[in-house]
Backbone bond lengths (Angstrom), bond angles and torsions (degrees), N, CA, C in turn:
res aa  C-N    CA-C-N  psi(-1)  N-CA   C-N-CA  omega(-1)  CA-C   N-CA-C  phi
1 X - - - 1.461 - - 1.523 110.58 -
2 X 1.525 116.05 -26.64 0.983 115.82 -167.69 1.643 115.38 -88.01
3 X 1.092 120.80 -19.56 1.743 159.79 140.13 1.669 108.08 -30.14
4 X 1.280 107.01 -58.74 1.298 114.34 -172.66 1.278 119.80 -100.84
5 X 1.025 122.83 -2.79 1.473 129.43 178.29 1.883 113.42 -82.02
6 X 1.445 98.59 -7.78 1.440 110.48 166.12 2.137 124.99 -91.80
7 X 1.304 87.11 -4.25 1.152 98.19 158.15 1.733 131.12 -70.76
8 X 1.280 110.87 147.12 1.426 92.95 -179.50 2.060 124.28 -73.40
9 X 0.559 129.08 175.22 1.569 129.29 -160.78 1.631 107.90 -68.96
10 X 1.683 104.40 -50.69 1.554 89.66 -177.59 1.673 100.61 -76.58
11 X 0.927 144.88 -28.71 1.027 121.38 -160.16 1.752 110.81 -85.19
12 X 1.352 102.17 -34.65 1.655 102.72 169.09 1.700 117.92 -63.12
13 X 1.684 119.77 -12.61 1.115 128.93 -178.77 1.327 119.62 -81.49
14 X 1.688 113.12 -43.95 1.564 132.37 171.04 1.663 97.12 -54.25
15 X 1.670 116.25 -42.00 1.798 101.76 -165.60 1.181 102.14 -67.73
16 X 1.526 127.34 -22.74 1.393 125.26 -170.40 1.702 114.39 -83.03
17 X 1.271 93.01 -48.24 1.746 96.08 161.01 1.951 106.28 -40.03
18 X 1.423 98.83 -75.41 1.443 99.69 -171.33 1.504 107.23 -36.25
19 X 1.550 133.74 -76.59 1.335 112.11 -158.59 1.865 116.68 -68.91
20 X 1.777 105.80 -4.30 1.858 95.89 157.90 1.229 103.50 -52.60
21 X 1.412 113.07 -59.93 1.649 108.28 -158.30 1.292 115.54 -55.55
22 X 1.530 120.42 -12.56 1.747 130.21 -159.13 1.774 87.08 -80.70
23 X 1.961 100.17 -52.25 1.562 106.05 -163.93 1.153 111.60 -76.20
24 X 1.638 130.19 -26.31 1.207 110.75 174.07 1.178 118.27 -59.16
25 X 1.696 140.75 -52.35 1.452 125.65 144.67 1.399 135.00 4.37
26 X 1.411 100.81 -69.80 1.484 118.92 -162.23 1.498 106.19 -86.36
27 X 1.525 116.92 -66.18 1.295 120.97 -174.58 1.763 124.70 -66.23
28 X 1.777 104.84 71.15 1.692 114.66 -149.86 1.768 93.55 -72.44
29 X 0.901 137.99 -13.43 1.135 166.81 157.98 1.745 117.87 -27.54
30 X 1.233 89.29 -63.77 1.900 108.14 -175.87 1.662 95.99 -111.43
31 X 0.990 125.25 -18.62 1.045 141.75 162.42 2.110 96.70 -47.16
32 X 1.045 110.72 -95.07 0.921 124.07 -175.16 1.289 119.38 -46.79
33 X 1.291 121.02 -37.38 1.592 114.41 165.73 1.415 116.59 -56.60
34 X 1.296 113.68 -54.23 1.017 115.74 156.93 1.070 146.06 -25.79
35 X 1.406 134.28 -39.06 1.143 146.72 155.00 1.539 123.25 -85.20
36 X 1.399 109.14 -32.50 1.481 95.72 144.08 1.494 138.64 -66.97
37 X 1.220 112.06 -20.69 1.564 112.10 167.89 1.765 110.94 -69.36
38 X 1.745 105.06 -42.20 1.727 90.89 175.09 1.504 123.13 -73.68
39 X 1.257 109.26 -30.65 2.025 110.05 162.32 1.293 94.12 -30.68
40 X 1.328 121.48 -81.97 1.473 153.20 -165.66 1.459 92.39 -34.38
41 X 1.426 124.30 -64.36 1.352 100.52 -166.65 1.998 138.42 -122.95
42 X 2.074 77.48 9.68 1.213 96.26 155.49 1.551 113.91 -135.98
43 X 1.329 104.28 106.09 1.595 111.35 -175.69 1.164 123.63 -63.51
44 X 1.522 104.26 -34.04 1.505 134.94 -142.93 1.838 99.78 -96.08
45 X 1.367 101.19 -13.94 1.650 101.51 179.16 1.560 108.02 -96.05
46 X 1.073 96.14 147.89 2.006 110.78 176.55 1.813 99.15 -72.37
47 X 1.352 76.44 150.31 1.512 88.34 -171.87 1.806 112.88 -54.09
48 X 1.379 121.34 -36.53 1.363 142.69 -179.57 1.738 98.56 -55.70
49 X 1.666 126.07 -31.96 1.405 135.04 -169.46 1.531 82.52 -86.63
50 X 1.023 125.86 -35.18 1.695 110.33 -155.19 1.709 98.48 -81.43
51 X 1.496 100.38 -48.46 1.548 77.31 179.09 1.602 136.27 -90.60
52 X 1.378 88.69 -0.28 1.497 81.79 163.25 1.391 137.00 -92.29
53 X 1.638 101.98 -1.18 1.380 117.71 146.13 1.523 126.22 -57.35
54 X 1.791 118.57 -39.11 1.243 121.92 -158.35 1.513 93.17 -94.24
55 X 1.225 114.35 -17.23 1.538 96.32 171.06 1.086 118.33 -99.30
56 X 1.359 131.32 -0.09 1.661 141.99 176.56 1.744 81.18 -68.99
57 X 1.098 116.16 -72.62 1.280 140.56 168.42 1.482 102.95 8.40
58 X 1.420 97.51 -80.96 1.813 118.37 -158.47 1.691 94.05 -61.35
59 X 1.627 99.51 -34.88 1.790 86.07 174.96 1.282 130.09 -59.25
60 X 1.059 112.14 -43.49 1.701 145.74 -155.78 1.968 76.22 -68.18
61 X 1.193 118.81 -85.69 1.531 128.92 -168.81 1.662 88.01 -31.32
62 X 1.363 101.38 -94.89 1.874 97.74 -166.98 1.415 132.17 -25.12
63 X 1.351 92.59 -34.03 1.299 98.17 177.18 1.390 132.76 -74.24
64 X 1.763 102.07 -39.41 1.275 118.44 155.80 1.634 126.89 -46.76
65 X 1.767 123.33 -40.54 1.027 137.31 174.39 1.957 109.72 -46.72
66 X 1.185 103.42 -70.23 1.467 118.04 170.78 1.504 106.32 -60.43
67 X 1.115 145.00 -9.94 1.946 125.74 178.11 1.599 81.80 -94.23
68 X 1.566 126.43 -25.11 1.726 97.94 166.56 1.159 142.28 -21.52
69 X 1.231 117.90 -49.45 1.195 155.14 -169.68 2.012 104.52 -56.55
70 X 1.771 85.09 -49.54 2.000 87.50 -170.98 1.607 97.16 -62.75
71 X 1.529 104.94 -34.62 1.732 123.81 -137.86 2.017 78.24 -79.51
72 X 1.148 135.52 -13.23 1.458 126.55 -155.45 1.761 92.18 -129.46
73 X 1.023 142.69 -13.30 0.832 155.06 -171.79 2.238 140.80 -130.21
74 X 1.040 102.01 -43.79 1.205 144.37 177.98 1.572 88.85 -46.36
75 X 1.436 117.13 148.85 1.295 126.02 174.62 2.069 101.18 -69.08
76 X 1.210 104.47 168.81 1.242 107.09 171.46 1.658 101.16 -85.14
77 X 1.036 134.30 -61.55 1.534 127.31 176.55 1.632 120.93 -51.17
78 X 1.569 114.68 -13.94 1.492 110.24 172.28 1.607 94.94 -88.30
79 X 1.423 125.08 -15.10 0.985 95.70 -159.46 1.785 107.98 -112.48
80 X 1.540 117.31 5.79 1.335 129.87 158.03 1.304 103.38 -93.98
81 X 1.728 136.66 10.16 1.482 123.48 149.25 1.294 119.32 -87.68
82 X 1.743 113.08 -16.49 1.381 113.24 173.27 1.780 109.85 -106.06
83 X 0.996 120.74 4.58 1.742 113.86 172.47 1.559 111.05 -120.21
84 X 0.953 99.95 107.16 1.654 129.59 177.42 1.632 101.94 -61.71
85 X 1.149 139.06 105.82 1.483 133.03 163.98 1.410 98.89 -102.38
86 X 1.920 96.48 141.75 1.746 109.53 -176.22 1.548 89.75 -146.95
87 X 1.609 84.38 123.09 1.179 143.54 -41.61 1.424 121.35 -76.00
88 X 1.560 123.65 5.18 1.272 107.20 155.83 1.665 90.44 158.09
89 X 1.388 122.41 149.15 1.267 129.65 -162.81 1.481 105.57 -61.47
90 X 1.455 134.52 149.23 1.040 130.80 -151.78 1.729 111.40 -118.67
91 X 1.894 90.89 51.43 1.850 101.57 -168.38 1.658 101.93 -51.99
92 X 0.964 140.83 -47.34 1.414 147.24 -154.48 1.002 93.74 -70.12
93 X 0.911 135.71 -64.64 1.822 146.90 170.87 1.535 116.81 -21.90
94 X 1.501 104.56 -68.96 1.176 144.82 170.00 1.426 99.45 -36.00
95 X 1.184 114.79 -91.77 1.846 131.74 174.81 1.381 108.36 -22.70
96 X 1.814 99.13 -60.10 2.029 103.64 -162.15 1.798 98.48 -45.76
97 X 1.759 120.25 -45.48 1.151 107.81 -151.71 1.286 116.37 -172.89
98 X 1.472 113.74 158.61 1.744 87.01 -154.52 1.871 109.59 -73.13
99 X 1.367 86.58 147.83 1.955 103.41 171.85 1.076 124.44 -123.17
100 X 1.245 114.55 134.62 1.525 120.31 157.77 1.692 114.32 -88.53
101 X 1.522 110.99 115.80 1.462 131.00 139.04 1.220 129.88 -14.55
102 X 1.388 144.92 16.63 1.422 134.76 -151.89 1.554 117.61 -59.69
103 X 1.333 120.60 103.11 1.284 125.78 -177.24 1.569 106.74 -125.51
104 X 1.582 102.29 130.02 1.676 109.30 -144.30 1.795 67.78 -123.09
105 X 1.894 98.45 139.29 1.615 114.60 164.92 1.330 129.15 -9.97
106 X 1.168 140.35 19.12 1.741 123.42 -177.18 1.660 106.08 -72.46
107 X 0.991 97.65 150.79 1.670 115.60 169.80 1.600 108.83 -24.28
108 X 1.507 106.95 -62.15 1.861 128.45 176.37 1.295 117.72 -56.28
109 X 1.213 129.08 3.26 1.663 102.75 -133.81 1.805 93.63 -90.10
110 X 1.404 100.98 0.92 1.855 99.66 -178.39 1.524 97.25 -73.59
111 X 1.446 108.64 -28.38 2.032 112.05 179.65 1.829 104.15 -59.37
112 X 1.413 116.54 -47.70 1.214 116.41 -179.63 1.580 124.57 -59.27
113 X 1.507 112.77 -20.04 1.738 123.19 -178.01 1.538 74.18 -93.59
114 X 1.034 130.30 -73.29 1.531 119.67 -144.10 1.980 94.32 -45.84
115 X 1.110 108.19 -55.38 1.777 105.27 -165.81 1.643 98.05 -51.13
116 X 1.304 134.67 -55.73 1.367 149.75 173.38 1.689 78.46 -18.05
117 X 1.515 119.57 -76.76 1.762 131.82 -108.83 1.962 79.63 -95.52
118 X 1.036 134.78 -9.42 1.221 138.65 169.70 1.497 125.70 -79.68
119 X 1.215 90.66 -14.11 1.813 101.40 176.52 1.402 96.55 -125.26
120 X 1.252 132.03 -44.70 1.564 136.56 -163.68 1.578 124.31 -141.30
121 X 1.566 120.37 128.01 0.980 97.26 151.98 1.680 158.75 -64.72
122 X 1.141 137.50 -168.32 1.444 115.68 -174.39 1.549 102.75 -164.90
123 X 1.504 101.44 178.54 1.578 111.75 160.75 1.543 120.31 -130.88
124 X 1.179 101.35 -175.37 1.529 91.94 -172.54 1.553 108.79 -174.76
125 X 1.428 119.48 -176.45 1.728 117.48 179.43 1.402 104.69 -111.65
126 X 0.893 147.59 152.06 1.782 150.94 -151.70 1.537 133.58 -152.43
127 X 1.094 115.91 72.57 1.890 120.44 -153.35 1.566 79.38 -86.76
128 X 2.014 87.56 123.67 1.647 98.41 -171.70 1.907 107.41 -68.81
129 X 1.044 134.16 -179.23 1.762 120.25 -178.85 1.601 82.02 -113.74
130 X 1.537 85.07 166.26 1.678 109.34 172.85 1.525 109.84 -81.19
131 X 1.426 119.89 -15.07 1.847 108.27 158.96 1.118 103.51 -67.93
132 X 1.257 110.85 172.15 1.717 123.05 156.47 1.579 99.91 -107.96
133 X 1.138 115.09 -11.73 1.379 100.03 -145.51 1.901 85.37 -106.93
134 X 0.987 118.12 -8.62 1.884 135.27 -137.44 1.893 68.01 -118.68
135 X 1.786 118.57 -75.61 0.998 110.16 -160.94 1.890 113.16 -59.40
136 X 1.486 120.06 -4.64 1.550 101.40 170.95 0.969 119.47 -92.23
137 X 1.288 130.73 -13.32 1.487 136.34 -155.21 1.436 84.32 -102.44
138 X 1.429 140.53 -35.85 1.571 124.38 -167.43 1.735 87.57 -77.54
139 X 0.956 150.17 -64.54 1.630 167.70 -112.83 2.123 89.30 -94.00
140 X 1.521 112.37 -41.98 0.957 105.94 -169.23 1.456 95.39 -89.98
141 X 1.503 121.79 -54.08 1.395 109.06 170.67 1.439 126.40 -38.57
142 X 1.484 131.63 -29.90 1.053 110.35 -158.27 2.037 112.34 -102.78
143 X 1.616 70.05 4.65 1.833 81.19 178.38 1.551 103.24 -134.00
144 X 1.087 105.89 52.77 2.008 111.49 178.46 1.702 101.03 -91.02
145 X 1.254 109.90 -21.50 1.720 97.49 -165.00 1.561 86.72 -103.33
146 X 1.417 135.78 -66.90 1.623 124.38 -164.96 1.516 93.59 -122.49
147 X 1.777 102.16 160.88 1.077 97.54 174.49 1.756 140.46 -77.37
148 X 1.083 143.53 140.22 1.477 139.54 -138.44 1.625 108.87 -127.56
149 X 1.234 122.94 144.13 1.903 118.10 -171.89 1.130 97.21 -115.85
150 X 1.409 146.37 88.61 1.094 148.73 151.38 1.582 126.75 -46.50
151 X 1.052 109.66 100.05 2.080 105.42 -166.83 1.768 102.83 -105.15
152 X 1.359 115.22 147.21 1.538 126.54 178.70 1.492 98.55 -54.43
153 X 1.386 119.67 151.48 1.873 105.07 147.42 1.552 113.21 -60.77
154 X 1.279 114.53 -38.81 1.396 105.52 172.60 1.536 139.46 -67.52
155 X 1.024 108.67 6.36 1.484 110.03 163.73 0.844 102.28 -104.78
156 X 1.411 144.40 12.01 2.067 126.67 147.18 1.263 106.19 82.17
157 X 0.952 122.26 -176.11 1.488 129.26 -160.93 1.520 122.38 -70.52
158 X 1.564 104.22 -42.01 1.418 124.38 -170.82 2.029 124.88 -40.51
159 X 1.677 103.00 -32.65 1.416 97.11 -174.15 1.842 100.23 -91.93
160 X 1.719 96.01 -0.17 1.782 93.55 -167.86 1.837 102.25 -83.91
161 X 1.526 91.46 -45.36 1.727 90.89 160.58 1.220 142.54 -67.81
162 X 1.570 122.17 -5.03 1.259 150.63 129.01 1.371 112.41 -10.85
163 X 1.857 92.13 -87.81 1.148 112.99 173.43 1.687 154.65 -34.11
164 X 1.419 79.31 -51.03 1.564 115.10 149.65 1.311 135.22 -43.69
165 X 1.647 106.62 -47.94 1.301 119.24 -175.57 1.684 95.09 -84.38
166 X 1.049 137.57 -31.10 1.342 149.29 159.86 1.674 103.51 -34.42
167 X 0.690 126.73 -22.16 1.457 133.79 -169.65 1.998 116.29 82.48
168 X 1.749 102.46 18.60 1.847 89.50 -179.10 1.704 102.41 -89.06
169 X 1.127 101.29 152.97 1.945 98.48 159.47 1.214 114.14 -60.84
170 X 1.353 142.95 150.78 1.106 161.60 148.21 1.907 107.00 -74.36
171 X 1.293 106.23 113.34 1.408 116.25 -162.59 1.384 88.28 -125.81
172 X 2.257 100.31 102.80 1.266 98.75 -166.16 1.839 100.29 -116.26
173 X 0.908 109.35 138.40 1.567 117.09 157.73 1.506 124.02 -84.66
174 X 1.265 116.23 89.72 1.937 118.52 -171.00 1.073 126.62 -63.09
175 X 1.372 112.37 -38.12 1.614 112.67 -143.89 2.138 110.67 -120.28
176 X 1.206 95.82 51.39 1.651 109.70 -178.70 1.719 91.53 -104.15
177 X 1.013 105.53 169.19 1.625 129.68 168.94 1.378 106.51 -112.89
178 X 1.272 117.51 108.72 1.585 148.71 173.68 1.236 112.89 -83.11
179 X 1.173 110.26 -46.92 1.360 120.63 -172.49 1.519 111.88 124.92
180 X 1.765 127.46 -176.79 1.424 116.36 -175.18 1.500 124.24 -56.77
181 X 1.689 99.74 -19.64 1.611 95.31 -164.05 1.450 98.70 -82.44
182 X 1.753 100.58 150.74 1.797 104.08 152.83 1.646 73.34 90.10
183 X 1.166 142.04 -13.69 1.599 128.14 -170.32 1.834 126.09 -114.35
184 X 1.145 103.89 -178.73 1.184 119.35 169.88 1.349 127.03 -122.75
185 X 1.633 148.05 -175.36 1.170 119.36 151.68 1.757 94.20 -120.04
186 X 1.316 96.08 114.39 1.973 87.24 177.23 2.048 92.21 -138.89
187 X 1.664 84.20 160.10 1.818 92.15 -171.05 1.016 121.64 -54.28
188 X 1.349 122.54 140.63 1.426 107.62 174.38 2.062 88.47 -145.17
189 X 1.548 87.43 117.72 1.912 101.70 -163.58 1.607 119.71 41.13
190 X 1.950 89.45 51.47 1.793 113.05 -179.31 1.237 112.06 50.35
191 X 1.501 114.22 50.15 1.688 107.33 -176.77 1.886 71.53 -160.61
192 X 1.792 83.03 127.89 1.497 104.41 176.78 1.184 114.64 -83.01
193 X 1.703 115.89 127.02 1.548 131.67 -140.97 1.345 97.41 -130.65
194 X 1.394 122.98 113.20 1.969 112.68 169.24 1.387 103.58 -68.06
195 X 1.631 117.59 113.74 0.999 136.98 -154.60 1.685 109.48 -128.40
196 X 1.211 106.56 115.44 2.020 119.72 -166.98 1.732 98.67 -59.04
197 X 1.228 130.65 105.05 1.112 100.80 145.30 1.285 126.08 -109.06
198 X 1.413 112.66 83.74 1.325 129.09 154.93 1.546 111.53 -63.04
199 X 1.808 112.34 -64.81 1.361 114.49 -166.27 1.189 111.53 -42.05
200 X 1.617 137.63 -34.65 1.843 144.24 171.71 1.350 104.82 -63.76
201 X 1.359 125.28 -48.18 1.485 119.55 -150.32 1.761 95.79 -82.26
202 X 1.560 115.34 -49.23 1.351 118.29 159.39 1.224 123.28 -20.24
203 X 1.670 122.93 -72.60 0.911 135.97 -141.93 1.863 97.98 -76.72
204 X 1.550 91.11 -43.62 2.059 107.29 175.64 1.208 95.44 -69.92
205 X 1.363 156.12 -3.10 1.762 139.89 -176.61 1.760 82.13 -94.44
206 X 1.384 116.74 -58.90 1.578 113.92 -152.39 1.404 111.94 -92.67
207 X 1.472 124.84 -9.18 1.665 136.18 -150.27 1.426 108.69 28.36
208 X 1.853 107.78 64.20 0.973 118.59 156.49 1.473 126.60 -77.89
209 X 1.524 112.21 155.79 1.494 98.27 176.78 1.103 101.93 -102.63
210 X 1.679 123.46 165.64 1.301 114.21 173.59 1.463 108.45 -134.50
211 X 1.314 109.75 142.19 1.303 134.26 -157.29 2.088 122.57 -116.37
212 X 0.832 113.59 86.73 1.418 119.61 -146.46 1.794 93.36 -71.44
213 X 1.497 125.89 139.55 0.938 123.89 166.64 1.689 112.70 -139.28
214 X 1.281 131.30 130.69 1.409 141.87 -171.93 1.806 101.16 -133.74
215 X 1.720 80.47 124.63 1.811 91.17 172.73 1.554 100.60 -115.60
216 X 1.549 107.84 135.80 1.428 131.89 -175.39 1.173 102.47 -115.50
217 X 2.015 127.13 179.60 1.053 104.97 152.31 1.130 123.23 -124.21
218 X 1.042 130.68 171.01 1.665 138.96 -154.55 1.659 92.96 -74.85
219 X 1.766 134.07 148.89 1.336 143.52 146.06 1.492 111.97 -38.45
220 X 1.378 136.06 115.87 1.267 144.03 98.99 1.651 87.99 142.06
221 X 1.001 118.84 35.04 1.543 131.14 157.15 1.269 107.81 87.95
222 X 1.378 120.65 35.14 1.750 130.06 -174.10 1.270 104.53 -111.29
223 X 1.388 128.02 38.66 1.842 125.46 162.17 1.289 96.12 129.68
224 X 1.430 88.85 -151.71 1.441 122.19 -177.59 1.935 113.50 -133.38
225 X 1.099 129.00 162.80 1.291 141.16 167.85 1.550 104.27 -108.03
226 X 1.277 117.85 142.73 1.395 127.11 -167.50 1.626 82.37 -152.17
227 X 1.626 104.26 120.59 1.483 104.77 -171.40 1.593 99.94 -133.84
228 X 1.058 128.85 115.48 1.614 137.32 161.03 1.373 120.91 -82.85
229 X 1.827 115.59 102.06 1.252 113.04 -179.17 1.907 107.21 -80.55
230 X 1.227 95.86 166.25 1.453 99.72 171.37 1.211 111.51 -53.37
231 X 1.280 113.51 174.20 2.094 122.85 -163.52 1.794 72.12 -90.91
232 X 1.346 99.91 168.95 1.605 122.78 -178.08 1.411 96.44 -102.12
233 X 0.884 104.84 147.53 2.040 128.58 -177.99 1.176 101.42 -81.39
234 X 1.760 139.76 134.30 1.142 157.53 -136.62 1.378 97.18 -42.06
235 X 1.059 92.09 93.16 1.175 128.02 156.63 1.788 117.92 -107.03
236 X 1.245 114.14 145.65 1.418 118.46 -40.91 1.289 142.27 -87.20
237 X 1.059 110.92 35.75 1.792 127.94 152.12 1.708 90.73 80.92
238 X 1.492 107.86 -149.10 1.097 115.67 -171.12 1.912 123.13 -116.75
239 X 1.690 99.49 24.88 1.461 110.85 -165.19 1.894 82.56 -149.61
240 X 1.507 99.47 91.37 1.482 113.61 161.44 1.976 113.62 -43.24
241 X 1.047 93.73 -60.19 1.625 119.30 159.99 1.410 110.61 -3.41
242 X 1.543 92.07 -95.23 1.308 114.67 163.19 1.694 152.61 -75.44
243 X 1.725 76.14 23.29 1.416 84.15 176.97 1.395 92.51 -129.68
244 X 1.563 136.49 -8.31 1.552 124.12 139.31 1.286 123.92 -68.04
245 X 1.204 136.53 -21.39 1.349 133.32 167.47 1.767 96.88 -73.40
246 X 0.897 143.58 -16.93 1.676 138.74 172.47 1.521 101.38 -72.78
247 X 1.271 99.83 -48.82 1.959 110.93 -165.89 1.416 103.11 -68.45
248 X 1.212 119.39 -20.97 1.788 124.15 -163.25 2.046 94.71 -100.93
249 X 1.222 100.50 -32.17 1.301 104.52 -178.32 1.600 115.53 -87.66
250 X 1.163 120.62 -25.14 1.448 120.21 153.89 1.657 121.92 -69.10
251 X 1.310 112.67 -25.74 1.166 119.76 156.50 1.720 128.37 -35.59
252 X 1.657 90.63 -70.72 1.421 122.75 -160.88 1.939 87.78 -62.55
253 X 1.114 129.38 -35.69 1.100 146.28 -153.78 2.106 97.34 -61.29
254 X 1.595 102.44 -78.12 0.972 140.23 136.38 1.369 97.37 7.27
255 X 1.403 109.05 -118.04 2.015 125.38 167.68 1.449 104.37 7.14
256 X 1.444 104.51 -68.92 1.514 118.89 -140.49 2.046 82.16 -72.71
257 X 1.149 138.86 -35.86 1.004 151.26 163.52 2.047 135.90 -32.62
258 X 1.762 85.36 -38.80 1.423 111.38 131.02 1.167 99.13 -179.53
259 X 1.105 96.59 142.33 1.455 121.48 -165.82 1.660 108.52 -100.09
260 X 1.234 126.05 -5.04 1.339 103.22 -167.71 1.910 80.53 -127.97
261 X 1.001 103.27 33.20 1.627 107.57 156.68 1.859 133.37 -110.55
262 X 1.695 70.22 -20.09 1.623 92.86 178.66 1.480 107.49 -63.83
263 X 1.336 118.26 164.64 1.708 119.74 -163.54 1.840 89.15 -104.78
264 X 1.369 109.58 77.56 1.830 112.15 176.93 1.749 88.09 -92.93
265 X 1.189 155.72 46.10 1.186 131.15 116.56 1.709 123.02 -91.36
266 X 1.310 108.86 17.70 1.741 99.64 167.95 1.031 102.29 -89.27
267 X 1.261 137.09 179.17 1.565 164.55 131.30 1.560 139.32 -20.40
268 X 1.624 95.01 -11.55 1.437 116.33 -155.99 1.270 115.42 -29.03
269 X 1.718 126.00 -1.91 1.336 117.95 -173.95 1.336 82.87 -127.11
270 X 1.105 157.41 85.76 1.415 154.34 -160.56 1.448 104.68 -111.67
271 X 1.618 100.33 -70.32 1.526 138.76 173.46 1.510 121.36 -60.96
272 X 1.133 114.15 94.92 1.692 107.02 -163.31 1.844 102.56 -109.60
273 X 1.576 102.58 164.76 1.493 94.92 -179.00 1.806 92.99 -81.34
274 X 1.368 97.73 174.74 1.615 134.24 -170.01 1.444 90.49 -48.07
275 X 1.664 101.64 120.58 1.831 104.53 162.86 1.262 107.76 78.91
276 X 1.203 112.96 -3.55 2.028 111.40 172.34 1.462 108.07 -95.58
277 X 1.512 107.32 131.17 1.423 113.20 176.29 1.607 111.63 -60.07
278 X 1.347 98.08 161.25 1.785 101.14 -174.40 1.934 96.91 -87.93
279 X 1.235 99.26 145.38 1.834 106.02 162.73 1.142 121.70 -51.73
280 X 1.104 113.86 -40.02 1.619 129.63 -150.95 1.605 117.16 -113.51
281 X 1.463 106.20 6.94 1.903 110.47 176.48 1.574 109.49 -79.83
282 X 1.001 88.61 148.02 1.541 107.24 -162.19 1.334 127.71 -58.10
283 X 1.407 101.51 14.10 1.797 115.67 -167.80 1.764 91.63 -124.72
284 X 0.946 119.10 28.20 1.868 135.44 -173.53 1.583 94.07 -116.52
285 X 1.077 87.45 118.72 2.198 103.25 -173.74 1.514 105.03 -75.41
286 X 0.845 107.61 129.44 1.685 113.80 -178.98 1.743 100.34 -95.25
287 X 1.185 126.47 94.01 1.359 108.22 -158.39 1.766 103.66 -66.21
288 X 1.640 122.63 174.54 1.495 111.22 177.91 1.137 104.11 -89.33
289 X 1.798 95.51 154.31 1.828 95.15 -172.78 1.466 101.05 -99.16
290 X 1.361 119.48 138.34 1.407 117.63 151.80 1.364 134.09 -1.74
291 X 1.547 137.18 119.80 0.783 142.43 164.37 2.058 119.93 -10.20
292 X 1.279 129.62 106.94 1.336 133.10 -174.83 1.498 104.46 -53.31
């Protein structure tokens, strides 16, 4: 990675495309979740739309894996000629009071901490990797420009609100399947999703605001987009509830926006309520995809 990250962007982007297209083939596996998550959450598309989403898909991921490399390495000035911020990191914001980061699964979203980590430091939750060698180089990459608080999921909320009160952002990732705890089950593209609401309960412990940010990538292999929407209006009020069905629905919003950036090889329906069959058991037909 470290080899290739001296390449120029489109061309290190096409190698990453190429081996999606190798894994969508091969990897029948993620493959298939995948396409059960778009059944799941686009009904309304022909099967021919679904997979040529899930293999846009497998590119988009691979490809993303390898621009690591610029994002961990890469000069800081090559790498504010390739990340587009809209309209511009939200330090003032940040400073007045504590915030949550909301950064929902896209392919990029390590481009969106990195733009954060160029103006500001931060914190965040951190699932250690099964390298050792994979897990230092991400840990040092992702805190080379300011310094960064990496917290277990298992120590719970307490050192993140800490943190917070410290004056760092909370740079949260929402929308994974954990499992029942810490959750809810609310829709997410009318399919009931065990859904964290941390980002509400957070935001009501600290009267944080929260500030949604999604990195895409730019047309014809010239970056990425790193976009900061406005903080959400009382949020989240006094119905946790209903202020994760808002967070899941700004999500879904998002997705549909591009869809084959979204991270459709997790599980997101993993966790089902009581007595509901799982999506994903092994007696679930993967129908065949069209000729590659």
């Amino acid at each position: 990675m470290w080899l290739l990250h001296w390449l120029p962007l489109p061309l290190l982007a096409r190698l990453g495309e190429g081996i999606g297209s190798l894994l969508f083939v091969y990897k029948k596996s993620r493959r298939r979740i995948t396409l059960i998550n778009l059944r799941l959450c686009f009904p309304e598309w022909s099967e021919e739309q679904r997979h040529a989403v899930a293999k846009k898909h497998f590119q988009n991921y691979a490809r993303s894996v390898l621009e690591r490399g610029i994002l961990w390495w890469a000069s800081e000035a090559r790498l504010r000629r390739l990340i587009v911020i809209e309209p511009g990191v939200p330090v003032a914001a940040i400073k007045a009071s504590p915030t949550i980061l909301l950064c929902p699964h896209f392919v990029s979203l390590d481009v969106a901490g990195v733009a954060v980590m160029l103006e500001s430091s931060l914190c965040s939750i951190y699932t250690q990797q099964l390298n050792p060698v994979f897990d230092q180089v991400l840990r040092k990459g992702r805190s080379r420009f300011r310094p960064v608080k990496l917290f277990a999921r298992e120590e719970g909320v307490k050192p993140i609100i800490r943190a917070m009160r410290d004056g760092l952002p909370f740079f949260m990732l929402p929308d994974m399947d954990f499992g029942a705890k810490d959750a809810e089950f609310v829709p997410f593209f009318g399919v009931s999703a065990a859904t964290l609401t941390a980002p509400a309960r957070i935001a009501a412990a600290t009267k944080a605001k929260v500030i949604p940010v999604v990195a895409t990538y730019l047309p014809d292999y010239r970056g990425w987009n790193v976009k900061f929407y406005p903080a959400w209006e009382n949020f989240p009020g006094d119905d946790m509830l209903a202020a994760t069905r808002a967070m899941n629905a700004f999500i879904e919003d998002r997705a549909r926006e591009a869809p084959a950036e979204y991270f459709w090889t997790h599980k997101r329906f993993k966790t089902r309520p009581s007595g509901e069959a799982s999506f994903y058991a092994a007696n679930t037909s993967d129908e065949a995809p069209p000729a590659y």
